[in-house]
VEXDOLUM-544766 format. One line per 3 residues: number of its first residue (from 0); their letters; for each residue x, y, z of C-alpha. Coordinates in steps of 0.05 Angstrom, whole numbers. Layout:
N
NUM	A	X Y Z  ...
This chain:
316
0	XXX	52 500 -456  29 479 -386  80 503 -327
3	XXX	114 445 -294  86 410 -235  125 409 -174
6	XXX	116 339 -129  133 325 -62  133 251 -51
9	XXX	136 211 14  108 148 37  111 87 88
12	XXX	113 140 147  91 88 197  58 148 238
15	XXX	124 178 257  102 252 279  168 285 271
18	XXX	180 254 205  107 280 181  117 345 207
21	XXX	180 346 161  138 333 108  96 399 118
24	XXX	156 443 125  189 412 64  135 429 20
27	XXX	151 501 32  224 487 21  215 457 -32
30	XXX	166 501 -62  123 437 -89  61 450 -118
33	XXX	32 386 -96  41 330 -40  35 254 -39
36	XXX	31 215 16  36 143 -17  16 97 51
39	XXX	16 62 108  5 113 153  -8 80 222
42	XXX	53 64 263  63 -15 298  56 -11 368
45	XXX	11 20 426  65 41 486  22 35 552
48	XXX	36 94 602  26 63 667  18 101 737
51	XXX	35 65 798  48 102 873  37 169 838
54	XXX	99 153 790  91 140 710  129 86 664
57	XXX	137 70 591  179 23 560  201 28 490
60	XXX	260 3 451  287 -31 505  286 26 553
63	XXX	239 39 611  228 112 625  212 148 683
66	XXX	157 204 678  156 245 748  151 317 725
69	XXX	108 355 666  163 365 628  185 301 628
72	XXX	126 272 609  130 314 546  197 298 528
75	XXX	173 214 530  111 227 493  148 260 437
78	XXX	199 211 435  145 162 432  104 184 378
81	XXX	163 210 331  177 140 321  114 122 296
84	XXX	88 85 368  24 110 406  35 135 476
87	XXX	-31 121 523  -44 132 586  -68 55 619
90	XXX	-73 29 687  -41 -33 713  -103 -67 697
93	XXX	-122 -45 633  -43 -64 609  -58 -133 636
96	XXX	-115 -132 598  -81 -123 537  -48 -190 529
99	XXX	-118 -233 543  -172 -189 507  -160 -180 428
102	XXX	-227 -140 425  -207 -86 472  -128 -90 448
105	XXX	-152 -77 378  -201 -32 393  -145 11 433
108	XXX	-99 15 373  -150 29 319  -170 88 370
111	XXX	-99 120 375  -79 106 302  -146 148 280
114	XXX	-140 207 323  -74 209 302  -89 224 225
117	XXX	-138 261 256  -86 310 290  -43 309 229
120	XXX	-106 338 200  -118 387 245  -37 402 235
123	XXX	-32 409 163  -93 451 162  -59 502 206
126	XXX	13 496 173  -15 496 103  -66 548 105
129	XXX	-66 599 54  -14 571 14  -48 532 -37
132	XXX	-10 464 -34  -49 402 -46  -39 343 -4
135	XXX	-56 272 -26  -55 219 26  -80 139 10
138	XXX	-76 84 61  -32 23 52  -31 -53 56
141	XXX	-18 -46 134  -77 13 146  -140 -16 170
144	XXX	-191 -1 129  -242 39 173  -173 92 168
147	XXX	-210 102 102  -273 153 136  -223 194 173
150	XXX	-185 208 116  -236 221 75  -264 269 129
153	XXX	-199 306 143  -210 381 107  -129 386 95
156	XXX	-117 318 74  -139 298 3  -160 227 -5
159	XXX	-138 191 -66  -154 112 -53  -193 85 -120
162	XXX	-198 158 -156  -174 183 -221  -154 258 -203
165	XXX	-131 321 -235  -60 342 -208  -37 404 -209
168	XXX	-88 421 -270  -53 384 -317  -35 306 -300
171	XXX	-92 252 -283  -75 214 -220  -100 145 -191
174	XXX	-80 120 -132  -85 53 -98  -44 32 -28
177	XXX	-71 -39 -39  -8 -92 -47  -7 -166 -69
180	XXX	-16 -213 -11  55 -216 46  69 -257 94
183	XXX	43 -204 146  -31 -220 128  -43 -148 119
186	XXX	-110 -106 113  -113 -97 46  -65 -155 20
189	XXX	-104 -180 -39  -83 -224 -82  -54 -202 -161
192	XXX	-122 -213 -198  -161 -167 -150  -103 -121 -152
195	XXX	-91 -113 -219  -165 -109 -235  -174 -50 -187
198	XXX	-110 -11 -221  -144 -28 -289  -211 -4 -272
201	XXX	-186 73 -256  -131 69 -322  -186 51 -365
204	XXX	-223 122 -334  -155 158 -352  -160 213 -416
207	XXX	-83 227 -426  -44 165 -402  13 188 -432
210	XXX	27 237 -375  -10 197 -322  8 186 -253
213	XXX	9 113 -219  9 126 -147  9 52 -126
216	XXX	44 35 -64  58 -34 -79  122 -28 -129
219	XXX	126 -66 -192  158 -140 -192  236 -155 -206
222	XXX	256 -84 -210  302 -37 -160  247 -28 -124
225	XXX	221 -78 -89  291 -112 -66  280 -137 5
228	XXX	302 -187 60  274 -274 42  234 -281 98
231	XXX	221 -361 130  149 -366 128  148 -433 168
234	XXX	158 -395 238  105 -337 253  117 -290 252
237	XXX	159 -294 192  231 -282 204  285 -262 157
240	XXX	338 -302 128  403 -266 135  435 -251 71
243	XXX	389 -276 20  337 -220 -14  276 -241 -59
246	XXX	229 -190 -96  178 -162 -54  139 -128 -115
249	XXX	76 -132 -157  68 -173 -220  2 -138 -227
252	XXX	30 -72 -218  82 -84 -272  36 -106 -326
255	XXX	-10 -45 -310  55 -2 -314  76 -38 -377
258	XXX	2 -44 -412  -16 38 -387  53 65 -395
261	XXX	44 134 -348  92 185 -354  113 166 -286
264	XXX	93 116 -223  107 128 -144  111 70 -98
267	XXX	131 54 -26  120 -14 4  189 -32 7
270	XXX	234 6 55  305 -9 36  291 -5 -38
273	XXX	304 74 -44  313 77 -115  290 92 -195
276	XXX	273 40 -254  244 58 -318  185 12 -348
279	XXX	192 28 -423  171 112 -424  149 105 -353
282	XXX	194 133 -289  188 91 -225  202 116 -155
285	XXX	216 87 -87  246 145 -43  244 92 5
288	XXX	228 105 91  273 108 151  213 133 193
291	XXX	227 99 260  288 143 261  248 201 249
294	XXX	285 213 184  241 242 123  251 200 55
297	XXX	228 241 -4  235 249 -78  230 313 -114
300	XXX	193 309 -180  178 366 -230  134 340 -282
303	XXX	131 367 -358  75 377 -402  82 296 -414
306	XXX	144 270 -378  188 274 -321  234 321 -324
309	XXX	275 316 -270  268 285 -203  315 288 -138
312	XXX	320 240 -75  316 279 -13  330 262 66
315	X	340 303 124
């Protein structure tokens, strides 16, 4: 009998650096075998650092902050970057710039949102070294796609977009961080056809779908997971409409769930839906993300020979 498979599983980290670093040590807490990083990676926002008269500011959540020593400069970058934003340094100019020329604005943000896998790269390789934990990262419906070539060049970082993969020597994974189309006009919004024609492509490649692994960001359709806020798609951006909820979920995701029947499926998408839902034999998770308040959503899963056998939400 095959020994069980320990899995870490996070997601929707938004590039929080303090709730990825969490990640790293909780492996080794944890002692998981294996971890997932289930998408949408890159954080919202660049947060200009501007110099004026020999002084530095940066404003973020509502705060501007002072930086006139080393130290505190530090102390704002951190804060900065463990919520998921990008501190860079910009001069009064270049800020201006920033609201008339799209080209160099979105040429700034896909700059700091790369090197900053790349650093988790660099940081996992260091922090993981020698202790023979596998890390599997995908993008997600809001990670441009050229994120795809630095994960796939990252030597600690495992990348799982469109693959069938061997976990843990004993369950196939595939892994997709594609989601129907949102308001948001994401980067890899597609719509159901397209999705549920790229899931069906890598199940069809599966040998033992009976103790498979769906890692599939998007989560399934009308289930308690995907349980989020109506939003008003006349104004734009979209706003919410305060105290009615709609599904947020795949119907292509279901049907590949319900047609494939894994042993068990991991999803993200979906913040506030932190939660489980079967599918007929098949486990679904959410552990859900809190990442802008640097706070690490997981779920604990050991995995049997063909079934979950237990699984835990975690948070700290």
């Amino acid at each position: 009998m095959a020994k069980p498979v320990r899995i870490l599983f996070v997601t929707d980290l938004h590039g929080s650096r303090r709730a990825f670093l969490k990640f790293l040590n909780a492996l080794k807490l944890y002692k998981a075998d294996v971890g997932i990083i289930g998408g949408d990676l890159t954080g919202k926002v660049v947060v200009p650092v501007v110099k004026s008269n020999g002084i530095a500011t940066a404003e973020f959540n509502g705060q501007v902050h002072t930086i006139d020593s080393d130290a505190k400069r530090q102390e704002v970058w951190k804060a900065i970057e463990d919520c998921g934003y990008y501190p860079v340094d910009l001069s009064e100019e270049e800020v201006a710039k920033l609201g008339t020329d799209l080209e160099y604005s979105t040429s700034l943000f896909h700059d700091a949102t790369a090197e900053r896998l790349k650093e988790w790269s660099r940081i996992a390789k260091e922090r993981l070294a020698g202790i023979g934990i596998d890390v599997y990262v995908t993008g997600g419906n809001d990670d441009y796609l050229e994120l795809d070539e630095v994960l796939a060049a990252s030597e600690s970082l495992i990348f799982a977009e469109d693959k069938v993969q061997m976990i843990g020597g004993t369950h196939e994974m595939i892994s997709s961080g594609y989601t129907n189309i949102t308001p948001w006009k994401c980067p890899r919004d597609i719509t159901e056809d397209e999705l549920y024609s790229k899931i069906d492509s890598m199940a069809q490649k599966v040998q033992n779908r009976e103790s498979a692994i769906f890692n599939l960001h998007c989560p399934p359709i009308d289930t308690m997971l995907d349980r989020c806020t109506k939003l008003d798609t006349s104004f734009d951006p979209p706003k919410p409409i305060a105290g009615v909820d709609a599904a947020g979920g795949s119907t292509a995701v279901k049907k590949a769930i319900e047609t494939y029947q894994p042993a068990l499926s991991l999803h993200g998408h979906i913040h506030e839906s932190r939660g489980v839902d079967r599918i007929g034999r098949t486990v679904c998770l959410n552990p859900g993300s809190e990442y802008s308040e640097g706070i690490l959503r997981s779920v604990l899963v050991t995995m049997g020979e063909k079934k979950v056998d237990s699984f835990q939400f975690l948070s700290g």
